[in-house]
MILO-41478 format. One record per residue (C-alpha): x, y, z. Coordinates in steps of 0.02 Angstrom, whole numbers, m for minus. Each point is the difference from the previous one (the first is absolute). Example, Ala and Ser with C-alpha at 12.3 -4.5 7.8 and 13.67 -1.06 7.14 Angstrom:
+--------+--------+--------+
|   east |  north |     up |
+--------+--------+--------+
|    615 |   m225 |    390 |
|     69 |    172 |    m33 |
+--------+--------+--------+
//
This chain:
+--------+--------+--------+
|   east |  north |     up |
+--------+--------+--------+
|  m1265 |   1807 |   m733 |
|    m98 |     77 |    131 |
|   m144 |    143 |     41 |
|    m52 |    136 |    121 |
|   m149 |    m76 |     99 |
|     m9 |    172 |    126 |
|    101 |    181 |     23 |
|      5 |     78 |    158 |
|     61 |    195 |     31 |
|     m5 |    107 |    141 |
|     71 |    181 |     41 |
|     42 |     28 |   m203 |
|    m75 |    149 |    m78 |
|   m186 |     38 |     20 |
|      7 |   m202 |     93 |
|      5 |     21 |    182 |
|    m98 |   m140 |    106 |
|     56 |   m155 |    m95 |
|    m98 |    m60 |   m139 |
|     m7 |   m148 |   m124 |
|    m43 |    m55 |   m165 |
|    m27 |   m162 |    m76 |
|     47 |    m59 |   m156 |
|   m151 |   m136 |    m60 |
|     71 |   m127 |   m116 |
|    m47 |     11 |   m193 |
|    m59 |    178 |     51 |
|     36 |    181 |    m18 |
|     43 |     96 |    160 |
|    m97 |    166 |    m50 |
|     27 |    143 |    108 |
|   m142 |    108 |    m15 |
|    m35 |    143 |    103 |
|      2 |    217 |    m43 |
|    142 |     95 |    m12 |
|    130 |     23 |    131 |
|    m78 |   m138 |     80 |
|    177 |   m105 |     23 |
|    m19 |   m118 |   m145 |
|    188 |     53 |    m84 |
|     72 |    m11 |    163 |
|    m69 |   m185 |      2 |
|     96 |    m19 |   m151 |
|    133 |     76 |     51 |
|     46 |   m125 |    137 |
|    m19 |   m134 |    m96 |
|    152 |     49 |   m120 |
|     90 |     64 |    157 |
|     10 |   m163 |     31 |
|    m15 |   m118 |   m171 |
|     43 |    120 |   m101 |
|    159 |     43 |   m111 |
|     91 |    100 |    137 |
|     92 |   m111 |    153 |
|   m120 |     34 |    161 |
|    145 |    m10 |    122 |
|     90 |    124 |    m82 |
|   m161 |    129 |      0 |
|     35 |    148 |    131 |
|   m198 |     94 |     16 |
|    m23 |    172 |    m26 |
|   m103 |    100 |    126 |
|   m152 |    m15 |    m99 |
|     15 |   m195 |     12 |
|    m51 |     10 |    181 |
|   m183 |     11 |     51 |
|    m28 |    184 |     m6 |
|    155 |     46 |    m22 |
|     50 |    m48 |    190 |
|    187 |    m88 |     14 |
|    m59 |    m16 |    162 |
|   m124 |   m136 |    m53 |
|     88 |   m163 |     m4 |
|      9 |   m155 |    m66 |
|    m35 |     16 |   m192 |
|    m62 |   m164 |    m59 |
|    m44 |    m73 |   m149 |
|    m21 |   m178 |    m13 |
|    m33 |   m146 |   m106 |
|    m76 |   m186 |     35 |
|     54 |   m115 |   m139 |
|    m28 |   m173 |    m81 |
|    115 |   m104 |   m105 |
|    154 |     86 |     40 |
|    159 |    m63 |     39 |
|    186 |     33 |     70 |
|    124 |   m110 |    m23 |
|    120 |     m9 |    160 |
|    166 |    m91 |    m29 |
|    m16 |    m86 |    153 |
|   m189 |    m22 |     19 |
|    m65 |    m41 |   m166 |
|   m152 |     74 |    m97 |
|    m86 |     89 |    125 |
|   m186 |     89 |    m28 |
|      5 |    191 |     26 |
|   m184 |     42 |     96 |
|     16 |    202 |    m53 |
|    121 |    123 |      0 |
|      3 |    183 |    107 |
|     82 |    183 |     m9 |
|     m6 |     63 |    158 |
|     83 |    145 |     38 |
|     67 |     76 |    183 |
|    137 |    111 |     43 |
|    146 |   m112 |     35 |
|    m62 |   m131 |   m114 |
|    144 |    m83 |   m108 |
|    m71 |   m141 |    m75 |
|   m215 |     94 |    m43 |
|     m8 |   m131 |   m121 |
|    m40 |   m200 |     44 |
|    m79 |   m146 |    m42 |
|   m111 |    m99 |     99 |
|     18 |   m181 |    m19 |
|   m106 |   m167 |     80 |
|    m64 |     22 |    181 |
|     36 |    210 |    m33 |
|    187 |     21 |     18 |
|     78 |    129 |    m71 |
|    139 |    m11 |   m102 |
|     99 |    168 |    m29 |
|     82 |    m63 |   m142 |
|   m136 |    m23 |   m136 |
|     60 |     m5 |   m193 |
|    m19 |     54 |   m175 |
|    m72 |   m167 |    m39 |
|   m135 |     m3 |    134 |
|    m56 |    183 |    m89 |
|      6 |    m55 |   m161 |
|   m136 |   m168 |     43 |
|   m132 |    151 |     24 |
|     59 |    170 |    m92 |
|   m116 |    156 |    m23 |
|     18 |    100 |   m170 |
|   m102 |    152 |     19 |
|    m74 |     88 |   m161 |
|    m23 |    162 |     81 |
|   m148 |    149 |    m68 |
|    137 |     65 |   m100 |
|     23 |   m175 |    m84 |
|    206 |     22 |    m39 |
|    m25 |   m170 |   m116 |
|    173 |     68 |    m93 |
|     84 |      1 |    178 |
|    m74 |   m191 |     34 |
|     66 |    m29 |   m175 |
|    182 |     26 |     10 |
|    155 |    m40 |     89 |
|    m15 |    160 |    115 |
|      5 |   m120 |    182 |
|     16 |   m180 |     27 |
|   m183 |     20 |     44 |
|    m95 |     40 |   m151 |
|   m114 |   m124 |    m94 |
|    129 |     m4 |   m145 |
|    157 |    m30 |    108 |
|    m87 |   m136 |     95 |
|    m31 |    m99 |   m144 |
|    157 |     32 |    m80 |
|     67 |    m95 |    155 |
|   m109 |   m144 |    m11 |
|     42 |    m27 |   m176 |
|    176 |     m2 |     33 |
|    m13 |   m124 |    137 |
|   m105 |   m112 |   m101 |
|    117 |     12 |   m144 |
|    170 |    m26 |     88 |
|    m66 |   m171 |     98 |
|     38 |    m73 |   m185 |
|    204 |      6 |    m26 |
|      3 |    m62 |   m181 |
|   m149 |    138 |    m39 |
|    121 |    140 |     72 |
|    137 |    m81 |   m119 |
|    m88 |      6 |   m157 |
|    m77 |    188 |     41 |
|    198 |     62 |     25 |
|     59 |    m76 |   m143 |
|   m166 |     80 |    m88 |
|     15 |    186 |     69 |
|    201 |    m10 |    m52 |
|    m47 |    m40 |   m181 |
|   m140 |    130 |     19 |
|    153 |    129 |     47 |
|     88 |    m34 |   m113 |
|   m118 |     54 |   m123 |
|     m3 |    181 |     88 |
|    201 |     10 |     m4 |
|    m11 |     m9 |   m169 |
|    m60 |    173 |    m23 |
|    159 |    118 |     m7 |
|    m67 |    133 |    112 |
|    m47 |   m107 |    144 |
|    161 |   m111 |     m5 |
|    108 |    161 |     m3 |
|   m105 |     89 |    133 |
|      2 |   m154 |    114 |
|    206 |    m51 |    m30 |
|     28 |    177 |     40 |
|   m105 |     11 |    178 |
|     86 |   m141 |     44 |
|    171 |     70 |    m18 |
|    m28 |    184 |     73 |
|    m97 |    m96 |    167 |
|    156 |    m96 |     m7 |
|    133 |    151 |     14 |
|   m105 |    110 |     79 |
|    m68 |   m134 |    175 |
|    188 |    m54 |     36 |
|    m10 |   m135 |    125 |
|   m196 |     10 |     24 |
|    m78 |   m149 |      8 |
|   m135 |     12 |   m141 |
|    m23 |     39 |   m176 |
|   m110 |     45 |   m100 |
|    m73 |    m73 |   m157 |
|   m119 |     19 |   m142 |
|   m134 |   m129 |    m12 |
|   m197 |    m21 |    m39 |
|    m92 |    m60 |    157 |
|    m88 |   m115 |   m107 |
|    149 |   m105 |      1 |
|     55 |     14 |    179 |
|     47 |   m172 |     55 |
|    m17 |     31 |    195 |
|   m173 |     41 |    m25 |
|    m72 |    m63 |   m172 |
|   m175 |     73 |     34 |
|     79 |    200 |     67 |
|    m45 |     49 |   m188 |
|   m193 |    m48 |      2 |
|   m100 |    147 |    m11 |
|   m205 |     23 |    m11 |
|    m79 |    131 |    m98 |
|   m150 |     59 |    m68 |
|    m64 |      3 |   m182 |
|   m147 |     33 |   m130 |
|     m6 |   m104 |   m146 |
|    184 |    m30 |    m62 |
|     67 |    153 |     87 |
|    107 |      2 |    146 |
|    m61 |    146 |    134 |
|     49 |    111 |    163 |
|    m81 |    m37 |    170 |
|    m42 |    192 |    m11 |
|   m109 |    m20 |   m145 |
|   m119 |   m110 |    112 |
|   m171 |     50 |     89 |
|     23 |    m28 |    195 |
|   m143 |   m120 |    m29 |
|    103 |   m121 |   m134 |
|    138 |     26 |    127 |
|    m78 |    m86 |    144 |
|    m98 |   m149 |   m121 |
|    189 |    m32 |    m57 |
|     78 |     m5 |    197 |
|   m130 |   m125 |     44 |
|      6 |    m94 |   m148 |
|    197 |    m13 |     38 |
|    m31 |    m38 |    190 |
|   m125 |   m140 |    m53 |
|    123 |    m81 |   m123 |
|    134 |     m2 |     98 |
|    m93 |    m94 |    169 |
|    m46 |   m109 |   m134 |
|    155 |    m42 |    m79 |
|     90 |     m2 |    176 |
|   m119 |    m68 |    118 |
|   m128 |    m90 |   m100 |
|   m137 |     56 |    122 |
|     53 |    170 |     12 |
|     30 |    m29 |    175 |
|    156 |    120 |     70 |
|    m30 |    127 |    m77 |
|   m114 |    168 |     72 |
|    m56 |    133 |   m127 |
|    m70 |    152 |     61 |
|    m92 |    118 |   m125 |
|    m37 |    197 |     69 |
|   m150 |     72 |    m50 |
|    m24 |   m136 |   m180 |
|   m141 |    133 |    m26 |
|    109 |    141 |    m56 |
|     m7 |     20 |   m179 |
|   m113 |   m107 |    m44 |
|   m170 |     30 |    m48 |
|   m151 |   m101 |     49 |
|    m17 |   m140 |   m127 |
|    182 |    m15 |     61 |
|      3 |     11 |    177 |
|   m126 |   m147 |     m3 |
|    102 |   m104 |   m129 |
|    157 |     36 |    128 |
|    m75 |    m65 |    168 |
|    m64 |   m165 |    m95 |
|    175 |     m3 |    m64 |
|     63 |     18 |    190 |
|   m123 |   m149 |     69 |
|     65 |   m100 |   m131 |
|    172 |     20 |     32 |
|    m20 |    m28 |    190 |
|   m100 |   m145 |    m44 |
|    163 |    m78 |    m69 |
|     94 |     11 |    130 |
|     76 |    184 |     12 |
|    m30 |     87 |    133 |
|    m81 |    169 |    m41 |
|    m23 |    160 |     89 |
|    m88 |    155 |    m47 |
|    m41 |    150 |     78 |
|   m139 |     92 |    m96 |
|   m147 |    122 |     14 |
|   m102 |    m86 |   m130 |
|   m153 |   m125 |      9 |
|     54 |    m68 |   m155 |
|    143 |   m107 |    103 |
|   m133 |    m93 |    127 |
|    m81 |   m135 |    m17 |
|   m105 |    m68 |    139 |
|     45 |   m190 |    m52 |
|    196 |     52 |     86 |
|    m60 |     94 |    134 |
|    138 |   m105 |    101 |
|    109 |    133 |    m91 |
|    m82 |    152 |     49 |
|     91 |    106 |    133 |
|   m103 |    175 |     55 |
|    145 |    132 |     39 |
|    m68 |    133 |    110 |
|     60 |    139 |    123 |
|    m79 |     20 |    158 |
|     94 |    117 |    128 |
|    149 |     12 |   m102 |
|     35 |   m151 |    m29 |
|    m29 |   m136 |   m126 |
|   m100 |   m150 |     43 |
|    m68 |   m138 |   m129 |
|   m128 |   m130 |     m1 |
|     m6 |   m159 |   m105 |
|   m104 |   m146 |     16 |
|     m2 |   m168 |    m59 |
|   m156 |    m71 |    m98 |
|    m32 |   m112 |    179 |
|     22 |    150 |     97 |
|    m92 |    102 |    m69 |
|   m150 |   m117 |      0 |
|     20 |      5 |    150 |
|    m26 |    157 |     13 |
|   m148 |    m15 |    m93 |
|    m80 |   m129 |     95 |
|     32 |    108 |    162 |
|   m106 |    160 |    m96 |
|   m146 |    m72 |    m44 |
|     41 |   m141 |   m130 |
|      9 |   m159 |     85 |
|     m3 |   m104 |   m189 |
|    162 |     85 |    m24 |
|    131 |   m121 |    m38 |
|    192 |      4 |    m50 |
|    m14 |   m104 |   m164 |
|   m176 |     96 |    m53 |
|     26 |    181 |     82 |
|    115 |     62 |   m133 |
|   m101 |    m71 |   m144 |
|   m167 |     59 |     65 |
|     79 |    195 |    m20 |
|     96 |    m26 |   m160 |
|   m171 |    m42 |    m94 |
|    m58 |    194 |     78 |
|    176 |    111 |     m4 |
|     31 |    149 |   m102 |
|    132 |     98 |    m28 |
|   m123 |    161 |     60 |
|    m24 |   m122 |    171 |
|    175 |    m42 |      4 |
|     69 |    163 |     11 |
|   m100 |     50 |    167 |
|    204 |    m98 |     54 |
|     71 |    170 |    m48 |
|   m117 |    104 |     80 |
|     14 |     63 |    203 |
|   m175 |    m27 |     32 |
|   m159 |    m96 |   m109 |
|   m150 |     56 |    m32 |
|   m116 |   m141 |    m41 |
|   m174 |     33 |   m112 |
|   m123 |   m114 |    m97 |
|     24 |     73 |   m158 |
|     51 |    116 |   m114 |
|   m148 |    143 |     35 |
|     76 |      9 |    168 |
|    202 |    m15 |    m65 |
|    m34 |    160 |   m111 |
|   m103 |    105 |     95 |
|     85 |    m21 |    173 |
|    156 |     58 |     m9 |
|    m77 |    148 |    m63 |
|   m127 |     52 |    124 |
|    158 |    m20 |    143 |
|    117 |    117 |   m111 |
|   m113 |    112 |     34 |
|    m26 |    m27 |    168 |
|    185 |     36 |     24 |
|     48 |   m221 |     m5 |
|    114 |      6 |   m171 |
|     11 |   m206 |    m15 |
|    149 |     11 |   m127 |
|     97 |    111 |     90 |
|    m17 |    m97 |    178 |
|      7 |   m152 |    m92 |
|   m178 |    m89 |     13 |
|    m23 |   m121 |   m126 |
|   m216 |      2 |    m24 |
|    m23 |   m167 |    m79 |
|   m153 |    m70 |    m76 |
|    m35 |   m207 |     47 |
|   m149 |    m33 |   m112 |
|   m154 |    m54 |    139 |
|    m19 |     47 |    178 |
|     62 |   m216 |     m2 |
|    185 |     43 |    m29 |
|     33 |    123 |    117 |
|     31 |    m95 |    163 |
|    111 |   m110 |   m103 |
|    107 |    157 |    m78 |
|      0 |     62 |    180 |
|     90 |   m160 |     72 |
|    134 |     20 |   m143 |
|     35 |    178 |     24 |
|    m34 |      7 |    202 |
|    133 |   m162 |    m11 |
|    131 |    105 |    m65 |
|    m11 |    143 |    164 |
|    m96 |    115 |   m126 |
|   m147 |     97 |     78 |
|   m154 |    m31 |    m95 |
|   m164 |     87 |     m3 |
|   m155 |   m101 |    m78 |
|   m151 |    126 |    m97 |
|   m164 |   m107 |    m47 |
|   m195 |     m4 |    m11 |
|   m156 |    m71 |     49 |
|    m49 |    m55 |   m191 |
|    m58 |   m154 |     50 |
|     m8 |    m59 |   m194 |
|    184 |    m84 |     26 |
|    m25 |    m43 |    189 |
|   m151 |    m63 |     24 |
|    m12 |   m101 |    153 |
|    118 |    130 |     66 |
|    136 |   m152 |      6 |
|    135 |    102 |    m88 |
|    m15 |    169 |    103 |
|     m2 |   m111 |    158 |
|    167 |    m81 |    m69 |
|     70 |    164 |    m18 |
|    m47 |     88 |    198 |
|     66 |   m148 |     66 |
|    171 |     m6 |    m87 |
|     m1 |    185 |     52 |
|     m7 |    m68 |    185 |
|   m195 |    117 |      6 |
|    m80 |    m71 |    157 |
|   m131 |   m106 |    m72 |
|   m144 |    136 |    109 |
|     44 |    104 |   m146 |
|    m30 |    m84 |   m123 |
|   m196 |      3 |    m18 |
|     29 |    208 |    m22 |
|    140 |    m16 |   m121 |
|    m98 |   m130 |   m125 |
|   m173 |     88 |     27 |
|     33 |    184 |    m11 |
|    m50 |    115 |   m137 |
|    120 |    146 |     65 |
|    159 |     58 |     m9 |
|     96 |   m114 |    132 |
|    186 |     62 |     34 |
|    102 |   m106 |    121 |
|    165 |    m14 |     61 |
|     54 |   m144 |   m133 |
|   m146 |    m23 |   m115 |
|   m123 |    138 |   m103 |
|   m207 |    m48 |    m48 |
|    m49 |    106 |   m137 |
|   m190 |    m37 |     43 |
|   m104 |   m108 |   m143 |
|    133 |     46 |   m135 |
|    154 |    132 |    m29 |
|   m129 |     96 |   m124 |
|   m144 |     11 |    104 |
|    106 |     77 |    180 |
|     96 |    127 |   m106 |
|   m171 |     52 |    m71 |
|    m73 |      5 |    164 |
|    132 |    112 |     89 |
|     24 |     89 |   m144 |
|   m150 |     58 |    m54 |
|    m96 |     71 |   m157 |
|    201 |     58 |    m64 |
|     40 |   m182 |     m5 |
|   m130 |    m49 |   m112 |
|     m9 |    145 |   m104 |
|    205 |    m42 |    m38 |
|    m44 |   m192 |    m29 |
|   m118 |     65 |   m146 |
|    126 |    126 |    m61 |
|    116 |   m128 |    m33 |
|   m111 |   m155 |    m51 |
|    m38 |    144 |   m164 |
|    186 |     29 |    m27 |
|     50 |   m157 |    m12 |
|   m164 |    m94 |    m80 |
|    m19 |   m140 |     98 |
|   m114 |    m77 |    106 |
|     11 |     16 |    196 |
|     41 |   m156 |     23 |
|    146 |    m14 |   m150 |
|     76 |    154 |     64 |
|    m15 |    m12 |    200 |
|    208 |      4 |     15 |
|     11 |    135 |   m116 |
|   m166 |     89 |     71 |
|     76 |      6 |    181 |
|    159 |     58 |    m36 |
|    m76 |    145 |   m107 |
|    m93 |     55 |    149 |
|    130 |    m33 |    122 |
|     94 |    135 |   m101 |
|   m130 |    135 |    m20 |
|   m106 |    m18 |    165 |
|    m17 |    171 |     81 |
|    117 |     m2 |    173 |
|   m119 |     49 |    140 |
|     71 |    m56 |    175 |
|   m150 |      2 |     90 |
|    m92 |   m121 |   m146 |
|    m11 |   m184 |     90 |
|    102 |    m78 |   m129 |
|    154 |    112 |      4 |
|    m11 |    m40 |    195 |
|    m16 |   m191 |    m36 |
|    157 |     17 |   m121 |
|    103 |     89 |    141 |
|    m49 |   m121 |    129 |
|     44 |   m162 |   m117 |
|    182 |    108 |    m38 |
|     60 |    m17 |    170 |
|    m87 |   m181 |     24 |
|    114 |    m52 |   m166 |
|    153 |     96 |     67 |
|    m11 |     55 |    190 |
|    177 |     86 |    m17 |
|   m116 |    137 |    m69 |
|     58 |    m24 |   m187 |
|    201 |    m32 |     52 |
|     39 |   m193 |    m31 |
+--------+--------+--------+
//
């Protein structure tokens, strides 16, 4: 069976300039971005064209064209494959290299496959789709639709088919299950009610169709012989008792789907291979302890041999180890764009900015022993915010609120690295993925002594090395176009430009909560942030304002 290895779409939805996504082997493809950002519509093309309706046959709506302009043409979406096949009657086994929808007025034939050396063949069949399906577990989960015999495309009806095939290969088994399901019905015509019920149908279809060609009979699918497996059903159940699909959470809905998903790649295709899952939002409905058991669930999964993709806005589906998996969806003048980097890439990346020890098999390591979830989700965010601790993560986004810079509401993730050492390499991840990124730090020479660390950090930043002598030395308030010195230390500046109010605040709170200074200095600065007195011609409210627009030029619009 085969796999997706890359999707390409253009002019679909919020897609307008082409873009494309790999799919990493033994990986998830997570698409990770904020809302409205183009992710679903990612999705979307995918079962357009793997999915359980026939692509060919698919006539888009105006809202399928890239802002809604018919004018706009040709819609593409397109596949590159591997371990596919089509077998010609007069060629042979031949491989199938992808598959494309492309839609144009005038097109017959919008569906093709592409075959060695890139010909396309207009003719592609049911059993090239069915090498590499997608099933799609969508946010509103539907596991009793995936369950049932609704379409020829649901989990259920799938491997109703497979079983049949596999059991009708053996003639003598066939033999011996029809002689099996006759005794069985006999058994059932023995009740009165059904035999009179069922001789009776039979003889009022029979005066009543005339000539028609079919009747109609009584019968339990269980004992269909044209399809011996039609009857099989799955359901859920607690303890001994049988239950409804509506008496599941949404959480125990979407555990089940990919627990079916994963057993039936397993029973079918050994490896998993051929067979694409893609979860929406596995989040939903689940709570923490959950969320995290689900994305190890995922990896694990993928890391058999199904290919998995999720769309998500949680931190709790990353990990850095398959970053190969990651792909940013973002808008950017209307349309969306995505970036995605392999492990070598993005080394190299990293080697370009500053690291030149970065390599592909060590890169990835290096930031798994240092990644958070709270780092991980500066991916969701428009625009990152990087600070050496957690003084700095609580009291910040305070003091700009009130300088008129609401981070939550533009969507600026302030994120704490732990040491002025980790901030050049948080600011290669984050700059990698097209996110701007402003960098807040001191002179505390305690954790930078020979200055090697800050000097690491101005020249990833690109800072003209002349600069670099005021930046590492000064004991003021330094605000710059991509970096912020808060003198010495955060504590000391604020009290500086703040004044006697500052430090009479510090004590106020050091007595309510009974701790020392240095216990409480996250807690401390975020109680003043709060409380300090707004006076616009103080030095540190004009500081603030100036560092608002340096973080977000727009002027507080993202």
């Amino acid at each position: 069976m085969g796999r997706v290895r890359s999707l390409r779409i253009r002019n679909f939805k919020s897609i307008g300039d082409e873009i494309e996504v790999q799919f990493p082997p033994k990986q998830p493809l997570i698409l990770i971005g904020e809302n409205n950002a183009g992710k679903s519509n990612i999705v979307r093309a995918l079962e357009l064209l793997l999915g359980e309706t026939w692509p060919g046959s698919y006539d888009p709506e105006d809202h399928d064209f890239h802002n809604r302009d018919r004018s706009i043409e040709p819609l593409e979406i397109r596949v590159t494959l591997e371990g596919v096949t089509h077998a010609d009657k007069y060629k042979g086994t031949l491989s199938v290299e992808g598959l494309v929808w492309r839609y144009e007025a005038g097109e017959k034939r919008p569906f093709r496959m592409i075959l060695s050396g890139g010909i396309e063949n207009p003719y592609p069949s049911n059993d090239v789709r069915e090498q590499c399906f997608c099933i799609a577990v969508g946010a509103d989960r539907r596991l009793s639709y995936q369950l049932s015999y609704t379409s020829k495309y649901t989990f259920l009806s799938r491997l109703m088919r497979r079983f049949h095939r596999a059991l009708s290969d053996d003639e003598a088994r066939v033999e011996a299950l029809r002689e099996s399901f006759e005794q069985t019905k006999g058994l059932f015509l023995g009740i009165d009610a059904f035999a009179t019920f069922t001789t009776e149908l039979q003889k009022q279809v029979s005066q009543l169709s005339g000539n028609l060609k079919y009747g109609l009979k009584v019968d339990f699918s269980a004992y269909d012989p044209s399809n011996f497996f039609h009857a099989l059903r799955v359901f859920p159940y607690e303890g001994k008792d049988v239950r409804a699909f509506s008496e599941l959470g949404t959480g125990q809905e979407q555990i089940f789907a990919i627990s079916f998903a994963y057993a039936y790649a397993k029973a079918f295709h050994g490896d998993g291979s051929g067979l694409i899952v893609v979860i929406e939002e596995p989040e939903a409905h689940l709570h923490p302890l959950a969320q995290e058991w689900m994305g190890q669930v995922i990896r694990d999964v993928a890391a058999a041999g199904v290919q998995v993709v999720v769309t998500t806005h949680s931190p709790k589906f990353l990990d850095m180890s398959g970053l190969d998996g990651f792909a940013l969806a973002r808008k950017i003048e209307g349309g969306t764009h995505v970036v995605q980097w392999s492990h070598e890439d993005f080394a190299s990346y990293c080697r370009e900015h500053g690291a030149p020890r970065a390599g592909g098999e060590t890169v990835l390591p290096f930031y798994a022993a240092v990644a958070t979830e709270d780092l991980l989700s500066g991916l969701f965010a428009r625009r990152v915010l990087l600070v050496e601790g957690p003084t700095e993560a609580l009291a910040l986004p305070v003091y700009l609120d009130r300088v008129g810079l609401n981070t939550l509401s533009n969507g600026i993730a302030v994120l704490p690295v732990h040491g002025v050492g980790n901030l050049a390499k948080w600011w290669r991840f984050f700059s990698a993925y097209g996110l701007p990124v402003y960098v807040a730090f001191d002179n505390d020479a305690r954790d930078d002594d020979q200055e090697i660390k800050r000097k690491d950090l101005l020249q990833t930043l690109g800072i003209n090395a002349q600069e670099w002598p005021e930046a590492i030395s000064t004991k003021q308030w330094l605000i710059g176009e991509s970096y912020c010195v808060f003198g010495r230390n955060f504590e000391e500046t604020l009290r500086a430009n703040f004044g006697e109010a500052y430090r009479a605040l510090e004590g106020e709170a050091l007595e309510q909560f009974g701790l020392s200074a240095e216990q409480a200095k996250p807690l401390v600065a975020r109680y003043v942030a709060e409380r300090l007195e707004k006076d616009d011609q103080a030095p540190g409210w004009k500081g603030l304002e100036m560092l608002s627009k340096a973080i977000c030029p727009a002027g507080g619009q993202v």
